[in-house]
C-alpha positions in Angstrom: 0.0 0.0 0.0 1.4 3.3 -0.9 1.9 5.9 1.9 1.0 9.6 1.4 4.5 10.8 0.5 4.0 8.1 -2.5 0.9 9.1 -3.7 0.5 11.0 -7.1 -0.1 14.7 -6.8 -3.6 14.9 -7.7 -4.1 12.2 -4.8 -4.6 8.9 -6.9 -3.5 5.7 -6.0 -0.6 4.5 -8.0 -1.0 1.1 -9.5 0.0 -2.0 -7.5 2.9 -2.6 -10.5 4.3 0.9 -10.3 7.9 2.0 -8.5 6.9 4.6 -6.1 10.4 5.6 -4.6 12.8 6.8 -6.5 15.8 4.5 -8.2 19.5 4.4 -6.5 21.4 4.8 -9.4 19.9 8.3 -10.9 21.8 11.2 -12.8 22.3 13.9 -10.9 20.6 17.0 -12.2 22.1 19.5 -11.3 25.5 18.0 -12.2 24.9 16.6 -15.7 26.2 18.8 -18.2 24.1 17.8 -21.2 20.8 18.6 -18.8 22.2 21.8 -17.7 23.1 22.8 -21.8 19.7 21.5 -23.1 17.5 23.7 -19.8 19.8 27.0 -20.6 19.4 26.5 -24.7 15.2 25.3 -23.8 15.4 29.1 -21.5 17.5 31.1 -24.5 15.3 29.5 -27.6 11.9 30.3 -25.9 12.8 33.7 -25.0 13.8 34.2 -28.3 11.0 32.3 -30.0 8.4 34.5 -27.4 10.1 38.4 -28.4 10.2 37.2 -32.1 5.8 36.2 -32.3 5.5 39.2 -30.3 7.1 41.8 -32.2 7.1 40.0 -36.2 4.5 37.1 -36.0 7.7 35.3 -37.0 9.4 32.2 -35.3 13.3 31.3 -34.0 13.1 28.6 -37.5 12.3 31.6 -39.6 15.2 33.8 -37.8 18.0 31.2 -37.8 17.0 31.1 -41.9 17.1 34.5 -42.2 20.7 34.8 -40.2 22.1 31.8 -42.6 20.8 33.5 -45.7 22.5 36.8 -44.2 25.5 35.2 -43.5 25.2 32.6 -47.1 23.4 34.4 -49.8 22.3 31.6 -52.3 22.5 29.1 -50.4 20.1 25.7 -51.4 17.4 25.0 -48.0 19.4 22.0 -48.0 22.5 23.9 -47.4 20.5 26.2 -44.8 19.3 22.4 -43.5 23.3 21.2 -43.0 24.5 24.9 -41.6 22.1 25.0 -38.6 22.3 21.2 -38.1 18.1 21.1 -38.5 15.7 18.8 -40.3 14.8 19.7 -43.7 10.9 19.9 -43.5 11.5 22.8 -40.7 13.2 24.9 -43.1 11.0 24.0 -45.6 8.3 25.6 -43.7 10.4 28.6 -42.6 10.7 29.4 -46.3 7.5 29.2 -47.4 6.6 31.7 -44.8 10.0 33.8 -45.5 8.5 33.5 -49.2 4.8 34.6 -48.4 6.2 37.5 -46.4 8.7 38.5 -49.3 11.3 38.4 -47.5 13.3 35.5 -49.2 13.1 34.9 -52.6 13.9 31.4 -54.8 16.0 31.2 -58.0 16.3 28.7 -60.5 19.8 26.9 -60.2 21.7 24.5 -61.8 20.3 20.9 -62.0 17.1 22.0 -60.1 18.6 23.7 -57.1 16.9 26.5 -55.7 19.2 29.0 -54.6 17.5 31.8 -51.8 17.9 34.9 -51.4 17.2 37.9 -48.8 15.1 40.4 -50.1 15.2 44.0 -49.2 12.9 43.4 -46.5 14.1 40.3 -45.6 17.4 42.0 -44.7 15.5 45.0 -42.9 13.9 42.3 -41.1 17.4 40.3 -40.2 18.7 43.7 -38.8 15.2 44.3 -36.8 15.7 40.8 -35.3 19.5 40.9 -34.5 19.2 42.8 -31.2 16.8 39.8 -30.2 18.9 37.1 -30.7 22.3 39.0 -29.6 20.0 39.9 -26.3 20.5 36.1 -25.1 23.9 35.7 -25.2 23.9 39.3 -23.3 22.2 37.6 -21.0 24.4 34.4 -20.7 27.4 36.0 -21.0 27.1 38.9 -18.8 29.1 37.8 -15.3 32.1 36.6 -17.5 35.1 38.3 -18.4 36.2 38.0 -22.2 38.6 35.8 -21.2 35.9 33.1 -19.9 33.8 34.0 -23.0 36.9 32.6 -25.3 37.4 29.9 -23.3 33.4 29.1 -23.1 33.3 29.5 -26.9 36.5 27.1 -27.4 34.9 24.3 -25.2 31.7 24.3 -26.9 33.1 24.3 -30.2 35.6 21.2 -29.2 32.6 20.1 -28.0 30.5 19.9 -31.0 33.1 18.8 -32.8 34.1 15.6 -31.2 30.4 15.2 -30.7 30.3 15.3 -35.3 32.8 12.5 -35.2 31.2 10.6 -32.8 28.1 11.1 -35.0 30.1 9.8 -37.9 31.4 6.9 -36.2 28.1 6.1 -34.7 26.4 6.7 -38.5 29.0 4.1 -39.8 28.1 1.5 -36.8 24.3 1.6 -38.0 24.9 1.2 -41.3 27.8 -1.7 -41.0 24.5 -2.8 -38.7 22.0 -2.6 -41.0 23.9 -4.4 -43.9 25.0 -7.3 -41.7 20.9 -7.4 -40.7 20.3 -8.2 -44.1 22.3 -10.1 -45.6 21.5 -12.8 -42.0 
């Protein structure tokens, strides 16, 4: 029978089969890095996402396309899809909206690319939205000196990359996976 410190929060009676005290072996969560990097990114992105509806009806997908057009004129949305590490159908979506807005225009490329472009507005609109996203790393940043900045910045970018070759290596395990799973 479960006592009163077990019992769900809206007072129900947890099944006879459930575990009702919490496991040994647990992360802690306020010592595990990736938890602590997803909560502060979660905190940054929604803040973000929040100022951006409010003030242009517009979302953080349609800003982070707009910042890699600024910074990649031309590029294909599968290019925009590798450079912010994203899934394709979300910048799909960003730039049919970018399009309806005329802020991003389409060309017709070589062998059916579709290289994109900023408009006039759509760069007015990338220097409008700028303060926004610089704003959160402000915020982040602002009780270090620019020496723990560099060293912050170094870290994460070691960081990400050992995390693309892990990605790799992993990539190649499911694969060699996958093949050996069909031919057996």
């Amino acid at each position: 029978m479960a006592t009163d410190r077990n019992r769900h929060a809206h007072g129900v009676e947890p099944p006879r089969s459930a575990v009702v005290e919490p496991l040994a072996d647990v992360i802690d969560p306020d010592a595990f890095t990736p938890r602590l990097l997803a909560l502060l990114s979660n905190a940054l992105v929604w803040r973000e996402s929040h100022e951006l509806r409010r003030q242009f009806d517009l979302g953080t997908n349609e800003w982070r396309v707009i910042s890699a057009l600024a910074m990649n004129p031309g590029f294909s949305a599968s290019e925009v899809s590798e450079f912010l590490v994203v899934n394709k159908a979300i910048v799909s979506k960003s730039v049919n909206t970018l399009v309806e807005r005329g802020l991003l225009v389409l060309a017709e490329g070589a062998r059916g690319s579709r290289p994109m472009y900023l408009t006039a507005a759509g760069a007015a609109m990338h220097d409008d939205m700028l303060p926004i996203s610089l704003r959160g790393q402000e915020i982040i940043l602002a009780h270090m000196s620019p020496a723990e900045v560099t060293r912050l910045n170094a870290l994460l970018r070691k960081m990400l990359d050992e995390m693309r070759v892990l990605q790799s290596i992993d990539n190649e395990s499911w694969l060699a996976d996958a093949g050996s799973a069909r031919k057996g």
